[in-house]
C-alpha positions in Angstrom: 115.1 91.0 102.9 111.9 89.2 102.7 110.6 85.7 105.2 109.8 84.6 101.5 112.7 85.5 99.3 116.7 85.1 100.3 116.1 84.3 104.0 114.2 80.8 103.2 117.7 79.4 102.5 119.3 80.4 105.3 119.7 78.8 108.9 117.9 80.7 111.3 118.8 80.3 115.0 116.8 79.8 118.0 117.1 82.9 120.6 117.2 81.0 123.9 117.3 84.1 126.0 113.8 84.9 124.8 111.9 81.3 125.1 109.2 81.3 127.0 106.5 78.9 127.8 104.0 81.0 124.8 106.7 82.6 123.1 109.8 81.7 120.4 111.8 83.8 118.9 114.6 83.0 115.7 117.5 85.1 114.4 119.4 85.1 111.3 122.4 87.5 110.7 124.2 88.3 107.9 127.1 86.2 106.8 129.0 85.2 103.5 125.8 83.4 102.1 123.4 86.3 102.7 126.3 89.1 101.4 125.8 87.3 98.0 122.4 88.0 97.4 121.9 91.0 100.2 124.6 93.3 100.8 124.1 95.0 103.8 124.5 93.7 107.3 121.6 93.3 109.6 119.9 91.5 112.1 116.5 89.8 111.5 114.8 88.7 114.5 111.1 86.4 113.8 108.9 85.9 117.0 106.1 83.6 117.1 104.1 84.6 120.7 100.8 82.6 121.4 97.9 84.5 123.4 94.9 82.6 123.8 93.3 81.8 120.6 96.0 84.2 118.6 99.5 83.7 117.3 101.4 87.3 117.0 104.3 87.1 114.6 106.4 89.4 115.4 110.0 90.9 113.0 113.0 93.4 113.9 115.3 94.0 111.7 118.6 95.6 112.5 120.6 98.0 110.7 124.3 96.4 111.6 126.1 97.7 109.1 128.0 101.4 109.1 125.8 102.4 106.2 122.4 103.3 105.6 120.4 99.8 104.7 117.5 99.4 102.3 115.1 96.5 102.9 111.5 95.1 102.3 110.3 92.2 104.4 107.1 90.7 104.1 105.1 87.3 105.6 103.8 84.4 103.7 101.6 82.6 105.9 99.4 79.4 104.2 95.9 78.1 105.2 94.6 75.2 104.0 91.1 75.5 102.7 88.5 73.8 99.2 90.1 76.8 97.0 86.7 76.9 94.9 84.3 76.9 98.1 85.7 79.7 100.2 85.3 83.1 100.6 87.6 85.7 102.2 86.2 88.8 104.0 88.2 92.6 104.4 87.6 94.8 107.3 89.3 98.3 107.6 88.8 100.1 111.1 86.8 97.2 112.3 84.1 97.6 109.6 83.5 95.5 106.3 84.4 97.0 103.3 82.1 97.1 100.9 83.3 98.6 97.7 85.2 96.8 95.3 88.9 96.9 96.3 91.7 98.0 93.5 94.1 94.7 92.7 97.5 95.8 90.6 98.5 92.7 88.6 101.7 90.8 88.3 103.4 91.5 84.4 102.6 87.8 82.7 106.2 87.6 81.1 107.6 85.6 84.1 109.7 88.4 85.5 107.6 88.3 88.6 107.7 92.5 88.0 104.5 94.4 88.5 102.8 95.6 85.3 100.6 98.6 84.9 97.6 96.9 84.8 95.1 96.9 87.9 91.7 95.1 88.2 89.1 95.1 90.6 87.9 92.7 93.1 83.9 92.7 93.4 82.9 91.8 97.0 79.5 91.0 98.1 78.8 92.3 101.4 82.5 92.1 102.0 83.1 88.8 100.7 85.5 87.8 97.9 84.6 84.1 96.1 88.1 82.6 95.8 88.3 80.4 92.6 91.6 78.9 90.7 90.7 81.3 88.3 91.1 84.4 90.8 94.7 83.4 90.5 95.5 83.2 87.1 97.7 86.0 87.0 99.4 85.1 90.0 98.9 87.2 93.5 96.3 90.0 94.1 98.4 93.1 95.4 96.4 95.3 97.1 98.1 98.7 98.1 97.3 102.2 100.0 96.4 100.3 103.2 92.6 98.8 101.5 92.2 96.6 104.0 93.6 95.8 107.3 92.0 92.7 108.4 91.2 89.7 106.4 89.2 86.8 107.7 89.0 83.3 105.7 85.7 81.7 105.6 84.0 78.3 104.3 81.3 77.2 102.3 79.2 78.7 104.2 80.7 81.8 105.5 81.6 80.6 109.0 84.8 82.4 109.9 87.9 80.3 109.8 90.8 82.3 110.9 91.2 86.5 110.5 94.9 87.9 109.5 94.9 91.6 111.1 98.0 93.8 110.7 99.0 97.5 110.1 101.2 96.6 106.6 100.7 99.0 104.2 99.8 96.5 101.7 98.7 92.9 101.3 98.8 89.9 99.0 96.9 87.2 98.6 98.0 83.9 96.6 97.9 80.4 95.2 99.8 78.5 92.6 98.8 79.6 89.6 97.0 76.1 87.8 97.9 74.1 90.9 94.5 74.1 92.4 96.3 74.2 95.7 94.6 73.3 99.4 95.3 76.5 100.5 95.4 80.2 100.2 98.1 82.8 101.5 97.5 86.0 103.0 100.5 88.4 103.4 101.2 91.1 105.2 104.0 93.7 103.4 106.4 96.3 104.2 107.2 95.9 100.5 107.0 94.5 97.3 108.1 92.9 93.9 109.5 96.0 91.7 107.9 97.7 88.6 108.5 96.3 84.9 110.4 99.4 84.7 112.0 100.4 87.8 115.5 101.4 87.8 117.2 99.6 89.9 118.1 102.6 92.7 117.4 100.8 96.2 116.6 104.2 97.7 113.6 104.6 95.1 111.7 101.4 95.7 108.1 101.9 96.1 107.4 100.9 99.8 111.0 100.3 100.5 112.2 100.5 104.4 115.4 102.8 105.2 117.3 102.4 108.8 120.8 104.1 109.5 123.3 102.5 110.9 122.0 101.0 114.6 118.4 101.3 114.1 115.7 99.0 114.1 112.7 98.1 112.8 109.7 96.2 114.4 106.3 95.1 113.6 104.0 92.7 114.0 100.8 90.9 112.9 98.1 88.9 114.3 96.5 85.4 113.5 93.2 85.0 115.1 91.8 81.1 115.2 87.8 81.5 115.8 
């Protein structure tokens, strides 16, 4: 299951026994429209809690069914931002990475599959220059936990916003030719599949397994500076 993938379709449900004055919470549960495209049944549960000047998005998922479940679930938050006069920043352990981070690339056949191919990202002192043409073969996937921090800054560097999280891998995106307002930054506990993987959910690279009854729960932060 993915926030951006099957569940965008589907009507989640505000939890009222969880509101709170800096805190909402929204569930969606399996049913006939989610057994057509997901076949297990679960529990997803998305909190948004608000602590000063950061929003923590929370997500539990849980393992309904009498079977074993396979899943991946990932965020696809958008900030707006001039595309061709920003920069984005990576921190790992609260320190600036310096070294060029390893990007795998999307296959350009339209399968939306991952390819073999990986590039690398240059920084200067940390920063990444965001273009439209840093996008032209579609999101940067950046795996084996390269980052886990990632501020957003302007023209001229000031910090904007900083995505932290423990995922164990990250994207970051625009439309592809759009020259879009914003850029995404996205934590994931999974991701698109191989060109040639076969098909077996139980051997999907960074797949998540619960039995029956457990759950799952993370979270990231969004920090407005």
């Amino acid at each position: 299951m993915s926030q951006h993938g099957f569940a965008r379709d589907m009507d989640f449900v505000p939890e009222q026994s969880r509101a709170a004055e800096n805190e909402m919470w929204f569930v969606l549960t399996d049913a006939e429209a989610t057994h057509e495209k997901y076949p297990f049944a679960f529990r997803l549960a998305v909190g948004y809690e608000l602590q000063s000047d950061t929003v923590i998005v929370h997500w539990k998922v849980k393992n309904t069914d009498a079977r074993k479940m396979y899943f991946s679930i990932g965020g696809h938050p958008a900030f707006g931002c001039d595309l061709n006069r920003s920069y984005l920043l990576f921190e790992k352990n609260g320190q600036t990475v310096t070294e060029a981070l390893t990007c795998n690339v999307i296959e350009g056949d339209g399968s939306g599959c991952l390819s073999d191919r990986q590039k690398k990202l240059d920084l200067s002192a940390g920063c990444l220059a965001m273009s439209d043409a840093l996008f032209a073969e579609d999101a940067l996937i950046i795996e084996e936990q390269q980052a886990d921090a990632v501020t957003l800054l302007d023209a001229e560097k000031k910090q904007l916003l900083t995505v932290s999280f423990e995922a164990p891998l990250f994207g970051i995106w625009s439309p592809v030719g759009k020259h879009a307002p914003f850029v995404c930054i996205e934590p994931w506990y999974g991701r698109c599949d191989r060109v040639d993987f076969g098909q077996a959910l139980e051997e999907r690279e960074y797949g998540n397994v619960l039995e029956s009854g457990e759950e799952f729960s993370v979270s990231y932060q969004i920090r407005v500076w």
